[in-house]
C-alpha positions in Angstrom: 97.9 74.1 209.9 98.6 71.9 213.1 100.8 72.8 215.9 103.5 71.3 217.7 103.4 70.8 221.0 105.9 70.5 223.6 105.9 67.7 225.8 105.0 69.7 228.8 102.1 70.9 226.7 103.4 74.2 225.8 103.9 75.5 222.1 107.4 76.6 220.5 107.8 80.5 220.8 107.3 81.7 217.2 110.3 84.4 216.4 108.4 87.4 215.2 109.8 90.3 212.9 112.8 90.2 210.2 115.3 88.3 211.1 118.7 90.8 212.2 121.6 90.2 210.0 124.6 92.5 212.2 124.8 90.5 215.8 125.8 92.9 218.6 128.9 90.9 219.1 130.4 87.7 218.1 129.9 85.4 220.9 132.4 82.8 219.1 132.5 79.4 220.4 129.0 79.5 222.1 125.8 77.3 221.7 123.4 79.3 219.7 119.6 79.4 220.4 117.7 76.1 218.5 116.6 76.0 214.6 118.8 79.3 214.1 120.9 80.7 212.2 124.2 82.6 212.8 124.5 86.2 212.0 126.5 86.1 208.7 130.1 87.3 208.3 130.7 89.9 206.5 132.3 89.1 203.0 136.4 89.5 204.2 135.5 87.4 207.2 133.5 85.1 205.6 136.9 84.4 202.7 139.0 84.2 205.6 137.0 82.0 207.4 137.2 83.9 210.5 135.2 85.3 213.3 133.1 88.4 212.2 133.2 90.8 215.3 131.2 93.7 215.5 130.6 95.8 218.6 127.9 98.0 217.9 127.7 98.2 213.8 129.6 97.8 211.1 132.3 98.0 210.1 133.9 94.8 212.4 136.6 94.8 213.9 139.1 92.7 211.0 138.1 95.7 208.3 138.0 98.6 210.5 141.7 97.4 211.4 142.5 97.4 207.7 140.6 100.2 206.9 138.3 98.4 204.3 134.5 98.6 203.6 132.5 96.1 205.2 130.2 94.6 202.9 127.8 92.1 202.8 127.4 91.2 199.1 128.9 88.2 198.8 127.5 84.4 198.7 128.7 81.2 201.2 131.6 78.9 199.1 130.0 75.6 198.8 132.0 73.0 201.3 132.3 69.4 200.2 134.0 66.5 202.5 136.4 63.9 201.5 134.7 60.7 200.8 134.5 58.2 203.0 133.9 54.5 202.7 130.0 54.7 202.4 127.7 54.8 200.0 125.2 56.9 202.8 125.1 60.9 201.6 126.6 63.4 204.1 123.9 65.8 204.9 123.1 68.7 203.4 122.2 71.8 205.5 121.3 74.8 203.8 121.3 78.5 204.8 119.0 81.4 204.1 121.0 82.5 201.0 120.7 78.6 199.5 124.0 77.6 200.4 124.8 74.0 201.5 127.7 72.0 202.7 127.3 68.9 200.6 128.2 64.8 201.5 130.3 62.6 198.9 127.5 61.9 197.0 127.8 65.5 195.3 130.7 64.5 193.1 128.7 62.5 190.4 126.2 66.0 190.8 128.4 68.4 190.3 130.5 68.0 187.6 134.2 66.5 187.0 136.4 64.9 189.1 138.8 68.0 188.8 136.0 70.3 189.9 135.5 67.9 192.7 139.4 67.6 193.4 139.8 71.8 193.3 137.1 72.3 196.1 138.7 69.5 198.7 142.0 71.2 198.2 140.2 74.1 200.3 138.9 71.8 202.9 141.8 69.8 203.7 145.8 68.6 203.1 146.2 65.2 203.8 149.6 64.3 204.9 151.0 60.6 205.0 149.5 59.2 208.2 152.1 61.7 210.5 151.1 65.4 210.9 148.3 65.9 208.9 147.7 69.4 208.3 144.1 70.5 207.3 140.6 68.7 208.5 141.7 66.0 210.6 140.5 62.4 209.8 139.8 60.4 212.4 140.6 56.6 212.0 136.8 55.8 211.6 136.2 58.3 208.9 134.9 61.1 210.9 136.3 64.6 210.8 137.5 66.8 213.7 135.6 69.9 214.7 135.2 72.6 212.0 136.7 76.1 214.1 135.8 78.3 210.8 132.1 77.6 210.8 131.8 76.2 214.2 129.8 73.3 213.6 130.9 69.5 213.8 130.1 67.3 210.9 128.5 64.0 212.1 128.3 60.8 210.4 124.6 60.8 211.2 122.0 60.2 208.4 120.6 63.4 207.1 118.3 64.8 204.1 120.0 65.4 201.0 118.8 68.4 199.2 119.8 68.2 195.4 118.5 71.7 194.6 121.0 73.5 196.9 123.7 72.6 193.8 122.5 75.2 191.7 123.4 77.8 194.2 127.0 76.4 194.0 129.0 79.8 192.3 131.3 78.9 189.8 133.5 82.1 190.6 134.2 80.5 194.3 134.7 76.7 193.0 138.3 76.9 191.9 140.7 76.8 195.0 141.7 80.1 196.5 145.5 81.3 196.9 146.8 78.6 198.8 150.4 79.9 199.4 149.8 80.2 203.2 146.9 77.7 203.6 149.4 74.6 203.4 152.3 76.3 206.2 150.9 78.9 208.1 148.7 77.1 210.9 146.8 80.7 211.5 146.8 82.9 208.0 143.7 82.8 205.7 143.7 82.9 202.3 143.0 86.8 201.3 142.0 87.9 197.8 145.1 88.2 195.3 144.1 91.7 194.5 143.4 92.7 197.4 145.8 96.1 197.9 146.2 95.7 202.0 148.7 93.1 203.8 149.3 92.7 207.1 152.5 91.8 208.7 151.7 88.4 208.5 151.1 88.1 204.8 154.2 88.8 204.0 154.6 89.5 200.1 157.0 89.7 197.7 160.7 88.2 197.8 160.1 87.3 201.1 157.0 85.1 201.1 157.1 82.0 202.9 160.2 82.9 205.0 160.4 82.4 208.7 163.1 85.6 209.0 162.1 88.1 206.7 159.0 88.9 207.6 159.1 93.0 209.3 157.4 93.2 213.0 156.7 89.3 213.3 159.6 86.6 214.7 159.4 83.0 214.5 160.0 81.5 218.1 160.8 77.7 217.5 158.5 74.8 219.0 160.5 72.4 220.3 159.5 69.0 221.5 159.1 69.8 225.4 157.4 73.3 224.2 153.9 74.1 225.9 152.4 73.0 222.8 152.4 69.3 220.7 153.3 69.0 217.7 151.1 65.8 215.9 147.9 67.5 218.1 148.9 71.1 216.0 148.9 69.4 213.2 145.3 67.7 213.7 143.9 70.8 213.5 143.1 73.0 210.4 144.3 77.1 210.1 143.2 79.6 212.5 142.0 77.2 215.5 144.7 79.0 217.9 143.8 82.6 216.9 140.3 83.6 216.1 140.5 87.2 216.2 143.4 89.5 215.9 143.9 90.3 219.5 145.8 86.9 220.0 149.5 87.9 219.5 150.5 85.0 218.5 150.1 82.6 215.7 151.4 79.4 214.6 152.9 78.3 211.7 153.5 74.7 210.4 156.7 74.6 208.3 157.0 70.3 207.9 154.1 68.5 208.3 156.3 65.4 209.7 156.9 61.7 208.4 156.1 58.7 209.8 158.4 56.0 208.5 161.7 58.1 208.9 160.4 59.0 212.8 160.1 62.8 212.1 157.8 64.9 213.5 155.6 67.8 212.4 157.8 71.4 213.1 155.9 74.4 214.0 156.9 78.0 214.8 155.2 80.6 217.1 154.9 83.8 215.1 155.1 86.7 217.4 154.8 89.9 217.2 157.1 92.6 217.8 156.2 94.7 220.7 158.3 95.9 223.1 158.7 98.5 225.9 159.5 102.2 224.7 162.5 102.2 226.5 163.9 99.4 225.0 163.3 100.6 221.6 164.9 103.9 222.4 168.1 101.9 223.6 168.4 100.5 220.1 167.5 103.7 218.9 169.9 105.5 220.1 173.1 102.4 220.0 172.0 102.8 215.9 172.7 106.6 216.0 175.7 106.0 218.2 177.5 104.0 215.5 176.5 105.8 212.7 178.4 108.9 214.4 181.2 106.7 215.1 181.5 105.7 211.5 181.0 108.9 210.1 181.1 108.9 206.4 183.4 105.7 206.6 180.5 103.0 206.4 180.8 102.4 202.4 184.8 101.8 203.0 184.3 99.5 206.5 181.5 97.5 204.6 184.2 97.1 201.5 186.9 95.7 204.0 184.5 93.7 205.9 183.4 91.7 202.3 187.5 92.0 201.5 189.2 90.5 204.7 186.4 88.9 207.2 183.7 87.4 204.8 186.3 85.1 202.7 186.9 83.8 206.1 183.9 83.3 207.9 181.2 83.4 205.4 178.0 83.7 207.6 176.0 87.1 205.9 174.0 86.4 202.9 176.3 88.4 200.7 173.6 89.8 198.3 171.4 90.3 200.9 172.8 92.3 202.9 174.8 94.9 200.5 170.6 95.0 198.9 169.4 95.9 202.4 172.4 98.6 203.2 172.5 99.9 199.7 168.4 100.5 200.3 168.4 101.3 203.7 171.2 101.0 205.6 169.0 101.0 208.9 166.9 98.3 208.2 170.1 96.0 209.2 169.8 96.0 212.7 171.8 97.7 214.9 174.0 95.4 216.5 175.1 93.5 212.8 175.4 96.8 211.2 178.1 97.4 213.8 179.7 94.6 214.0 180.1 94.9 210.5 182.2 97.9 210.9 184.0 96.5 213.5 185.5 93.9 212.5 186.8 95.9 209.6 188.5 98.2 211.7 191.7 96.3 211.8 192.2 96.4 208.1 191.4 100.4 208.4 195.0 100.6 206.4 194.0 98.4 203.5 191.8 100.7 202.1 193.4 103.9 200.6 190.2 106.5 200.9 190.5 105.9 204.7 194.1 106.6 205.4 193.5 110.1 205.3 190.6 109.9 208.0 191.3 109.3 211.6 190.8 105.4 213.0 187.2 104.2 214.1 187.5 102.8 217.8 186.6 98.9 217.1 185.9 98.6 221.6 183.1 101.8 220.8 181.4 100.2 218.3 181.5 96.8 220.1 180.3 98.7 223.3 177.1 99.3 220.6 176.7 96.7 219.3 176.0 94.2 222.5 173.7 97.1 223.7 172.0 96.8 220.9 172.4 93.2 221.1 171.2 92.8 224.3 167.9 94.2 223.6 167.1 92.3 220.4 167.5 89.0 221.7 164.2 89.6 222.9 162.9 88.7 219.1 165.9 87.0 217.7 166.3 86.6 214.0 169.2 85.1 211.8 170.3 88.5 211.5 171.0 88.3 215.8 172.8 85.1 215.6 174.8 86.6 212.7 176.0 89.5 215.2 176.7 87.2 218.1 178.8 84.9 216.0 180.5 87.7 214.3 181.1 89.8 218.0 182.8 86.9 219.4 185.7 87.9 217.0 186.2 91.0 218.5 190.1 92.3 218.4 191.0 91.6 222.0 193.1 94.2 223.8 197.0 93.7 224.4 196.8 93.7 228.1 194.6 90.5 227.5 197.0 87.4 227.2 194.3 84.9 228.4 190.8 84.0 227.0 188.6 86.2 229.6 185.1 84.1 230.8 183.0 86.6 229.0 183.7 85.4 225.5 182.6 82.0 226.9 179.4 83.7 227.7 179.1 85.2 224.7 179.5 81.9 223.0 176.8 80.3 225.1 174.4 83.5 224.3 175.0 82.4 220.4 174.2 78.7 221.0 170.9 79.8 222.9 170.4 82.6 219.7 170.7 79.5 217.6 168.3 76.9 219.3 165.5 79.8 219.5 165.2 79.9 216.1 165.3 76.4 215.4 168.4 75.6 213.5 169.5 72.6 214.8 166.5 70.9 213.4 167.1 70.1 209.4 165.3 72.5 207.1 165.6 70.3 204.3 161.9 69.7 203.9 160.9 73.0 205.3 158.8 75.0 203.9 160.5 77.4 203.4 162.7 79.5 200.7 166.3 77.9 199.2 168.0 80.0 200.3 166.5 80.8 203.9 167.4 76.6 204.9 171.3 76.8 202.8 171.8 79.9 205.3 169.8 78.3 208.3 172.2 75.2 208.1 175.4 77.5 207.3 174.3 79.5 210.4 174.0 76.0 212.3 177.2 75.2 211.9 179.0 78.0 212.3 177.5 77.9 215.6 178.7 74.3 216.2 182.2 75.1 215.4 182.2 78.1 217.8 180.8 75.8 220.1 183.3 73.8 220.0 186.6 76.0 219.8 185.4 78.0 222.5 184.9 74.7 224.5 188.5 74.0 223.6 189.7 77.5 224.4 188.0 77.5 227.8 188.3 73.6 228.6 184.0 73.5 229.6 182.0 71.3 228.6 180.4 72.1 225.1 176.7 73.0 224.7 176.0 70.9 222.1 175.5 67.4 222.2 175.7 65.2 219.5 171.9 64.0 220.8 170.5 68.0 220.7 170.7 68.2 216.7 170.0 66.4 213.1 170.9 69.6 211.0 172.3 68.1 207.7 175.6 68.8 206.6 176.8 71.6 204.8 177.6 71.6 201.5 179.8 73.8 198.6 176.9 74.6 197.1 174.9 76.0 200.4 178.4 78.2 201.0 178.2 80.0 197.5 174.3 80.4 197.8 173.7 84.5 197.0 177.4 85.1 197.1 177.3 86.1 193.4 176.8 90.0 193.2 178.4 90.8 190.1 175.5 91.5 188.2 173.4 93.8 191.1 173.2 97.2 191.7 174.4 96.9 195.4 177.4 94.7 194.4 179.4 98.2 193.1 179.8 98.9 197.3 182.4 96.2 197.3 185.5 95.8 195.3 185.2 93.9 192.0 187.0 90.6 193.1 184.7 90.5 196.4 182.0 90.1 193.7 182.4 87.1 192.9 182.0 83.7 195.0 185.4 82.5 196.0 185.6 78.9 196.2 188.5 78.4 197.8 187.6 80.3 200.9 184.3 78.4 200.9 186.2 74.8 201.3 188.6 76.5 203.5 185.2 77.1 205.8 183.9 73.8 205.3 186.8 72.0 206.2 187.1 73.6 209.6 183.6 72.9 210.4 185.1 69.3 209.5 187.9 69.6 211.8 185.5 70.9 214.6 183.5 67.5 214.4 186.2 65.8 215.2 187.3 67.8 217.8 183.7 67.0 219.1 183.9 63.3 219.1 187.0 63.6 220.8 186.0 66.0 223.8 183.0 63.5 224.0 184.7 60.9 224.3 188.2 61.6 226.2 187.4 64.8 228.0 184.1 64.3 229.9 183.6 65.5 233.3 181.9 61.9 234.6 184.3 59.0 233.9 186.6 59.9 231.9 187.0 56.9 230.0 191.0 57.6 229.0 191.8 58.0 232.6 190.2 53.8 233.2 192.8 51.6 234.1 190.8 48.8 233.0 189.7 49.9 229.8 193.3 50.6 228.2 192.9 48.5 225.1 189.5 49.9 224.3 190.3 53.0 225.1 193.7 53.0 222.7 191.5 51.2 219.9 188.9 54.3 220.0 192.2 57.0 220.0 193.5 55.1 217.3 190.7 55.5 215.2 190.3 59.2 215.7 194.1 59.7 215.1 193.6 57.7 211.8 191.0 60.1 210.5 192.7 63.5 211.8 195.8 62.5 209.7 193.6 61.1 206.9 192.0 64.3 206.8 195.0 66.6 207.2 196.9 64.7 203.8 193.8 65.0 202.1 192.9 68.7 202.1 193.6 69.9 198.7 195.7 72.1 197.3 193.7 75.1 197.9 194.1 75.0 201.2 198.0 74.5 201.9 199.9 77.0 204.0 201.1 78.8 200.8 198.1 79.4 198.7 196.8 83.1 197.7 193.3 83.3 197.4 193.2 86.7 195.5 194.0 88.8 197.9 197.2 90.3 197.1 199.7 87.9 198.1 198.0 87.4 201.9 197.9 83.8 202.5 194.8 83.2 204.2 194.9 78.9 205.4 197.4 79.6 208.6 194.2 79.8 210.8 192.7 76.1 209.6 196.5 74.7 210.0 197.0 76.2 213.5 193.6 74.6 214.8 195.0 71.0 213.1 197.8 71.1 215.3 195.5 72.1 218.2 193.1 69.7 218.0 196.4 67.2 217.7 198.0 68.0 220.6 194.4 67.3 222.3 194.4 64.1 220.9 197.6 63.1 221.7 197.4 64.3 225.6 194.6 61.4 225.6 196.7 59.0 224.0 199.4 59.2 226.3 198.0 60.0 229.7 198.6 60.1 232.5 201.1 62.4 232.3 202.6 60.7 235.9 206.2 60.1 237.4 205.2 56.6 237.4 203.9 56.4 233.4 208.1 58.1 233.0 209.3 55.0 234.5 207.7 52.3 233.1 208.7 51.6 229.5 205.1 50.0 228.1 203.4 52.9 229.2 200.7 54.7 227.1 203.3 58.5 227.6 206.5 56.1 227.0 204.6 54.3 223.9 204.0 57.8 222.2 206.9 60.1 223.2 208.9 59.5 219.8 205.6 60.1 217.6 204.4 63.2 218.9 207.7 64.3 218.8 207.6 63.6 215.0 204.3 65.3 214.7 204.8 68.6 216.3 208.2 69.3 214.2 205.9 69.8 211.1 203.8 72.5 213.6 207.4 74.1 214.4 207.8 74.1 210.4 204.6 75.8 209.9 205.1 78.4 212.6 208.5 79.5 211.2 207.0 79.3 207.3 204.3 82.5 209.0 205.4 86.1 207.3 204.5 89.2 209.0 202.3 90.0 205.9 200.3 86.5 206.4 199.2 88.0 209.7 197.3 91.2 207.8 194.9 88.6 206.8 191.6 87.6 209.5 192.7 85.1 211.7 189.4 84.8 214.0 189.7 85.2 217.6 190.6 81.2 218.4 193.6 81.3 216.2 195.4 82.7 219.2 194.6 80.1 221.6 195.2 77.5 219.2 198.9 78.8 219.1 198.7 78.4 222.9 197.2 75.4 223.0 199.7 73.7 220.1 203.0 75.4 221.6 202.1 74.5 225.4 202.3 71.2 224.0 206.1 71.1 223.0 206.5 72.2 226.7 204.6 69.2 227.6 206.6 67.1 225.4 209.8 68.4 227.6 208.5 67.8 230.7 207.7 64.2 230.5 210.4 63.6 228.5 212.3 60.6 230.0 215.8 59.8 228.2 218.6 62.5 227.6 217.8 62.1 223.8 214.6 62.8 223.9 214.4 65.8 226.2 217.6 67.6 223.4 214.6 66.7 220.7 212.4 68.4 222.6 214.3 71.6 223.7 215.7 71.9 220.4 211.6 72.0 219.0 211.0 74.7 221.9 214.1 77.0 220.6 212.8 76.9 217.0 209.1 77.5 217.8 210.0 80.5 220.3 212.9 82.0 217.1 209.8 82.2 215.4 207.5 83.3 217.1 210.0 86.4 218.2 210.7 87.1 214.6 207.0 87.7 213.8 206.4 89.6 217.1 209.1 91.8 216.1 207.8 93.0 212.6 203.7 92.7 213.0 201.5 95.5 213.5 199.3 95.6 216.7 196.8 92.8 215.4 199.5 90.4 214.6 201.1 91.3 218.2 197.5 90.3 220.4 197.5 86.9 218.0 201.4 85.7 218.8 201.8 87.7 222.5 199.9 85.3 224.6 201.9 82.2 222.8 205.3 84.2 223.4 204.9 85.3 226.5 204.1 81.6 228.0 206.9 80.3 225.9 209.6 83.2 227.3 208.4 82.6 231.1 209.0 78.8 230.8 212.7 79.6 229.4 213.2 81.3 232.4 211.8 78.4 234.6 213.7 75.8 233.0 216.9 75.7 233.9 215.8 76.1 237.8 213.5 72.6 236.5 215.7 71.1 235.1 218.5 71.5 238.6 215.5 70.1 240.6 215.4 67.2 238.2 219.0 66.3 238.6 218.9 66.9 242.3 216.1 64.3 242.5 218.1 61.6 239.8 221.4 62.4 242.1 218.8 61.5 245.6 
């Protein structure tokens, strides 16, 4: 036989001895010596298409973490390409067990189009154009880089070998389980029987969810992240994380759309390791409040589902009584307290607890943000749930003022929110039903506390209209896994609570309503830079825009239906539970109206055509229907949950009669306006006079303002004729 020489004269080194099938270790990523072959994978690696790692010998590292055999039994799965436009075969390069990885040209070879159809669904998932997840196409036909097998597929001519199709196995032709393959950028596809599952294969109910998935958390990609989103989704499974000591993975959830400009959304999947001193902290918070309770958990959960949830409906009802009737513990910490918390104040609704002495609702909240604090470090929807829900904390009596802290708090929920992605739509996620209805109903809740807490604190709010495209809720998200009639875990909570109340769902939707109008108008009228309603020049434009918003407040206030007036039940005794959405009208009115008729200036109460002058008699006319609604309040009405802004929305509504009085500017109008103040502070003494200690912190702060400015008046009102007199 002749030689081949080198062109230095030399001859090739002939490889002597069998050829070793276990490697030393994987040098992944590295050229390998010329006319060789790599060290097969063994037979988990090679299905998962990953790198085969072993030290010394077998087994390598993936199985001896799983605690699997490591075989080598199995055959390579034949590989076919998508077609491209020419008629020229792909080549075909076979391996030592007759194996091939075979050009177009195989689909007349190898059978039917279906057959042909089943095996590119392994290779690649061809989106429109935008975010292509899979094999990457380039725009001449060519495919991106192969990380699995670590070779690049050229276009270049090669020999065709017919006879490696009879080594194609029919068991490996069909596509595998592809339930990760099209949404999890760095999960292979394991074998359905197979009987272990890491964290990241989550199985079960929750399959395919970002949140409930036990030691991983999703960590949003947003468009200034580290990493881009159209090159991710270029790039086929696994090319971020090759072996298992990579802590994070990535997983695409929308594979984005061109013609509506959205892009590709991917999540970092981390995973849940933290310092032993942290989990001790949590630890030990969990024990704290399960001492607190005592045996009262099964009675503060009932409550909670009673008196809170009707009213701000942010837990996944059937959810979470599953998880605490299981195991109360899995709930973390700092929602598990919360929970009882906030039921607390309705300790002497509930007839098996009037016998046991009263759970401290500042203990468990002293808990809870311990625990809080430290899991913010992986946040889940379960974390935002508890900062939402510890913002409505009873505040003490001594407290008559909105302290900075819950301001904090409300910025530490916004931040919560953003982290895991939820002010991106989830519509085409994908994702479970019911993880994107609560992901939007989580959304925004968070936009309306946003916003009332802007209002309460007068700062700027956190969310621009420019920072979010959530969709908007809907009735039908609300009532999602609200139904727990029919489950075991449903019998915790009374048998009303069981069932979804509709009512109490519109009652939540239309304050989100209200709260996005109360958004266009601090964007518009109260911005620090320019504030457009304080232009001199811009009058008309600025009344035309004010107008508009005024029109759609009071088109939306005669529109709410019946469900939601002032004196509607919704099946809870005879507590009437709409005062709260009422109060923050009239709030959000007296905003308004400020804009409308500013400035507020000795010079705007002399001059008859100005914008305070203009307005006077209407607002008056308003805010007598808010006096009516104050005085129509029953001591009983205040046993219901009235959220933690109700109270400064009594402020903000009743500081605005005093306003009124103030720039009153004829002798009529400033009786009109004394005579609203009168009947707003009868009221609001008759209530404080009969309430218990929770309806006492929500009318206090309102009372005590409106008692000190009686006291002031009459020395204002001397000045006042003193200065007419000069």
């Amino acid at each position: 036989m002749a030689q081949f020489e080198m062109a230095d004269g030399s001859h090739p080194i002939k490889e002597e001895g069998p050829k070793r099938k276990i490697h030393i270790e994987t040098r992944f990523g590295r050229a390998r010596r010329s006319r060789s072959r790599k060290d097969r994978p063994c037979d988990a690696c090679r299905h998962r298409k990953s790198a085969c790692v072993i030290t010394v010998r077998p087994p390598c590292r993936y199985c001896e973490g799983k605690g699997r055999d490591c075989t080598f039994a199995s055959t390579p799965t034949e590989r076919i390409r998508k077609p491209t436009t020419t008629t020229r075969p792909r080549a075909s390069t076979s391996d030592s067990t007759g194996s091939s990885v075979v050009g177009p040209s195989k689909q007349s070879k190898n059978g039917s189009p279906e057959q042909f159809s089943a095996n590119m669904q392994i290779d690649a998932y061809r989106g429109d154009g935008f975010g292509t997840y899979g094999t990457f196409i380039y725009p001449d036909g060519n495919h991106a880089p192969d990380p699995a097998g670590g070779s690049i597929m050229l276009p270049a001519p090669m020999v065709y070998n017919p006879h490696s199709l009879n080594q194609l196995s029919p068991v490996n032709v069909g596509p595998p389980d592809m339930r990760y393959n099209q949404s999890r950028l760095s999960c292979r596809p394991e074998p359905q029987n197979s009987s272990d599952h890491s964290c990241t294969r989550p199985e079960g109910p929750g399959e395919g969810t970002l949140d409930d998935v036990k030691g991983l958390t999703a960590h949003f990609l947003g468009p200034s992240s580290d990493q881009d989103a159209n090159l991710l989704s270029s790039f086929r499974s696994n090319i971020l994380n090759e072996t298992s000591y990579v802590d994070v993975n990535i997983r695409q959830v929308f594979p984005g759309n061109v013609p509506d400009r959205r892009p590709p959304i991917h999540f970092n999947i981390v995973h849940d390791l933290f310092p032993d001193r942290d989990n001790k902290v949590k630890q030990l918070a969990s024990e704290r409040i399960e001492t607190l309770v005592g045996s009262c958990g099964d009675a503060l959960v009932r409550l909670y589902f009673r008196f809170v949830h009707p009213a701000f409906p942010i837990l996944s009802k059937a959810r979470f009584l599953k998880s605490y009737s299981e195991d109360k513990f899995s709930i973390p910490a700092s929602l598990r307290g919360v929970v009882y918390g906030l039921a607390c104040p309705f300790w002497a609704q509930d007839s098996t607890l009037q016998s046991q002495p009263l759970v401290s609702q500042h203990e468990l909240f002293d808990q809870v943000h311990t625990a809080l604090n430290r899991e913010l470090d992986s946040p889940k929807l379960s974390t935002l749930q508890a900062c939402l829900l510890a913002l409505q904390e009873t505040p003490p009596l001594t407290q008559t003022t909105e302290s900075p802290r819950n301001w904090t708090f409300a910025c530490q929920a916004t931040s919560c929110a953003q982290n895991l992605g939820l002010q991106q739509d989830p519509s085409l996620w994908n994702i479970p039903a019911w993880e994107k209805s609560l992901r939007k109903k989580l959304w925004w809740a968070t936009f309306a506390t946003d916003k009332w807490s802007s209002l309460s604190h007068g700062n700027p709010s956190h969310i621009p209209q420019s920072s979010f495209d959530t969709s908007d809720i809907t009735i039908e998200d609300l009532l999602v896994e609200e139904d727990v009639a029919d489950l075991a875990c449903g019998r915790i909570i009374s048998e009303p609570d069981r069932h979804p109340n509709r009512s109490r769902a519109v009652n939540f939707l239309e304050t989100v309503r209200l709260s996005k109008l109360l958004s266009t108008l601090l964007d518009y009228a109260y911005t620090v830079r320019d504030p457009s309603f304080l232009a001199p020049t811009a009058t008309g434009l600025v009344d035309q825009s004010l107008y508009v918003l005024r029109a759609e407040m009071d088109g939306w206030y005669t529109m709410l239906p019946q469900c939601l007036a002032v004196s509607y039940t919704a099946g809870i005794g005879d507590t009437r539970t709409n005062g709260p959405l009422h109060l923050a009208f009239f709030s959000v009115k007296s905003l308004l109206l400020r804009a409308l008729m500013s400035p507020a200036t000795p010079l705007s109460k002399s001059n008859p055509f100005s914008n305070l002058r203009t307005h006077f008699d209407s607002a008056l006319e308003e805010f007598s229907l808010f006096v009516k609604l104050v005085s129509s309040i029953k001591a009983e009405d205040l046993c219901a949950f009235w959220g933690r802004h109700s109270r400064t929305h009594l402020v903000h509504a009743g500081n605005f009669l005093i306003y009124l009085f103030l720039c009153a500017s004829t002798a009529g109008q400033v009786e009109k306006s004394y005579a609203l103040l009168e009947g707003y502070r009868h009221a609001l003494r008759c209530l404080a006079e009969v309430t218990d200690e929770a309806g006492t912190g929500l009318v206090r702060p309102a009372l005590l303002r409106t008692e000190s400015f009686f006291k002031e008046a009459i020395k204002i009102m001397r000045k006042g004729g003193v200065r007419d007199e000069a």
